[in-house]
C-alpha positions in Angstrom: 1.4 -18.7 -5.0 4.3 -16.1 -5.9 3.3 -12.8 -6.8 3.6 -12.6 -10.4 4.6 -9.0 -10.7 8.1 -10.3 -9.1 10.5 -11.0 -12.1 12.8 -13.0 -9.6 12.6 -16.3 -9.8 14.7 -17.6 -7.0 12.5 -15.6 -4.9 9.3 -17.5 -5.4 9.5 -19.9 -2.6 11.2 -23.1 -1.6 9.3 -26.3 -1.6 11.0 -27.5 1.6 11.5 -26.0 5.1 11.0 -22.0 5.1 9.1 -22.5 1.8 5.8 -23.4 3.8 6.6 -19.9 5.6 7.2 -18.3 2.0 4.1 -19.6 0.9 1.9 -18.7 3.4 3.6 -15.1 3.2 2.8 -14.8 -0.6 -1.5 -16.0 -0.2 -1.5 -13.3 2.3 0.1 -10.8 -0.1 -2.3 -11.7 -2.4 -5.0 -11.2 -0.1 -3.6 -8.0 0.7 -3.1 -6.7 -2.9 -6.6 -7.7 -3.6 -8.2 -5.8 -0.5 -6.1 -2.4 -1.2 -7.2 -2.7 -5.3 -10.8 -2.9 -3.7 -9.9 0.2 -1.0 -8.8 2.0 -4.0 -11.9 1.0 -6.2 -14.2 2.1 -3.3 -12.1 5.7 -3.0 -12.6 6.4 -6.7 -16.2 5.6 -6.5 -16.4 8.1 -3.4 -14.2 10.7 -4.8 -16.8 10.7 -8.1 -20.0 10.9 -5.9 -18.8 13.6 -4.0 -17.5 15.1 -7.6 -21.2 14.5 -8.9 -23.0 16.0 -5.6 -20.5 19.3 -5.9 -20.2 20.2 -9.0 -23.0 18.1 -11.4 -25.9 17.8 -9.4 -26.2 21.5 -8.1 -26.3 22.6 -11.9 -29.1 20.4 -12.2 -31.3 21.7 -9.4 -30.4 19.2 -7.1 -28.7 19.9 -3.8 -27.5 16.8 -2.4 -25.5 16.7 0.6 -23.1 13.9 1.5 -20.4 15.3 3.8 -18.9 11.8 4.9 -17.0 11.0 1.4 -14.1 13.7 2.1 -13.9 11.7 5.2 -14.0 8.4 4.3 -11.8 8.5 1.2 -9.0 9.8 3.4 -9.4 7.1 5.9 -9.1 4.4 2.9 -6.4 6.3 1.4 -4.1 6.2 4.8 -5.3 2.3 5.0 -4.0 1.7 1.3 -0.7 4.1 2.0 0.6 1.7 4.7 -1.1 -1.8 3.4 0.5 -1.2 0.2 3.8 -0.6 1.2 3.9 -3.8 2.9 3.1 -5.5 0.0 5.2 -3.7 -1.5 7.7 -4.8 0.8 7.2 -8.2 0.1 8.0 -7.9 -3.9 10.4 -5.6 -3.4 8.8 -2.8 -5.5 10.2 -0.3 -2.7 12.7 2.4 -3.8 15.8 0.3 -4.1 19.6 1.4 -4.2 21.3 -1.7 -5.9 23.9 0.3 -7.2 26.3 -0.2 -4.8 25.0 -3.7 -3.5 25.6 -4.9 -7.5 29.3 -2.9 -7.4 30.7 -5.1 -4.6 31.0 -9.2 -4.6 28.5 -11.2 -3.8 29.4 -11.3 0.3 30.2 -7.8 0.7 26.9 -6.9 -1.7 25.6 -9.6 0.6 26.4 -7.8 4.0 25.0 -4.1 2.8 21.9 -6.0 2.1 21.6 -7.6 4.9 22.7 -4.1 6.7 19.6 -2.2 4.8 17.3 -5.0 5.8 18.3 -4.3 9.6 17.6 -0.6 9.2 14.4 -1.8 7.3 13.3 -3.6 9.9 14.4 -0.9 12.8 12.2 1.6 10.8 9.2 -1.3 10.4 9.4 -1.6 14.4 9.3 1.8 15.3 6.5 2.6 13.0 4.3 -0.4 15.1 5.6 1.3 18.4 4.6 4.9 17.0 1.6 3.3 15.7 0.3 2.0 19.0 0.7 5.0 20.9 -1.6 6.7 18.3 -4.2 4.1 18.7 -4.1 4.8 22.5 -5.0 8.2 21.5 -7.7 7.2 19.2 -9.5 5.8 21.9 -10.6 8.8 22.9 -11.1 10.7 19.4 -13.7 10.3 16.8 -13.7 11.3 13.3 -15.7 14.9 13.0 -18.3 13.9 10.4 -18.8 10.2 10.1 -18.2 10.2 14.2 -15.9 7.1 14.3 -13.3 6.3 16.7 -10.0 7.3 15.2 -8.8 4.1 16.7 -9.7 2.3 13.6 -8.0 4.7 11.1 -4.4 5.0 13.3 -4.7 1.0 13.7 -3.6 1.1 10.0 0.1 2.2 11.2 0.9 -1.0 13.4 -1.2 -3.6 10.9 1.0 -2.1 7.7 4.1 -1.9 9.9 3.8 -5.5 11.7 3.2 -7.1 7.5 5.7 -5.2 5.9 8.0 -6.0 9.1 6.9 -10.1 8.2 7.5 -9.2 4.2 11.2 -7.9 5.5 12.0 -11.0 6.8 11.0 -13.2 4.6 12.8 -11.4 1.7 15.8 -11.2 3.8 15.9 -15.1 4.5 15.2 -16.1 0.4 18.5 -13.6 0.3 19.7 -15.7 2.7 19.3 -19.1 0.3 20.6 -17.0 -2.7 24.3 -16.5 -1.2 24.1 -20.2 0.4 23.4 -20.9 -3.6 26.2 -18.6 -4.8 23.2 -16.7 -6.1 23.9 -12.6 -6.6 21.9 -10.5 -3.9 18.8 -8.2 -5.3 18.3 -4.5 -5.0 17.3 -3.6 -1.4 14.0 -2.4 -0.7 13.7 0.7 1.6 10.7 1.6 3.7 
């Protein structure tokens, strides 16, 4: 299952070797588009209760309180920030620079790929490292309204960072294929 928003189709994936890898990388994309489109949903619908109970309600002589939807909508939106750029990484819907990588021949535009990827990947591991020590601290802090343990909200930095660091890879191996093919290489994707 390749991501149909992808308009490469050398990057949908092999049926041999690494494509079983590719594959299984794509169903979890999938899976992971689907659960940040429902984040999102559930943020809207948040966002226009808390609208309702501020601003409609009141002028109807009801005062309604719900203080936890600020919260919570926050929390989702962080969650959908760093999910969502991991898929993104995946399709390659980052911001790109090709112009340089489509300037050069196919092996030198090959090697500044392949040199983005490695910073890519640098920035992917450092952001699981940064996002661990967070979590340690979130052990010990709760959430001021809906009193949860920030834990679960900072986990969001080394769970984005670890699937975009898997959606790095496997984009930088099908790059890999394309040059043993005599294939051009694609814009890189930048975290």
């Amino acid at each position: 299952m390749h991501d149909e928003q992808t308009s490469d189709p050398i990057a949908a994936p092999a049926t041999q070797g690494a494509g079983r890898l590719h594959a299984w990388v794509d169903r979890l994309n999938l899976l992971l588009r689907w659960f940040v489109g429902l984040m999102l949903f559930t943020m809207v619908v948040i966002v226009f209760l808390q609208i309702l109970v501020r601003f409609v309600l009141p002028k109807m002589g009801l005062v309604v309180s719900v203080p936890w939807t600020e919260e919570l909508a926050r929390y989702l939106m962080i969650w959908c920030i760093f999910l969502g750029a991991a898929a993104a990484a995946r399709s390659g819907d980052l911001i790109a620079m090709d112009t340089l990588v489509t300037s050069l021949s196919s092996r030198n535009g090959w090697r500044v790929k392949l040199f983005a990827y490695l910073v890519t990947l640098s920035f992917f591991v450092f952001l699981i490292y940064i996002g661990i020590r967070w979590m340690e601290f979130g052990f010990m802090e709760r959430s001021t309204v809906m009193n949860l343990p920030m834990v679960y909200v900072y986990l969001s930095m080394p769970v984005g960072g670890a699937i975009a660091l898997i959606n790095i890879v496997a984009r930088a191996m099908e790059g890999h294929r394309r040059m043993r093919h005599g294939n051009r290489p694609q814009a890189v994707a930048v975290g």
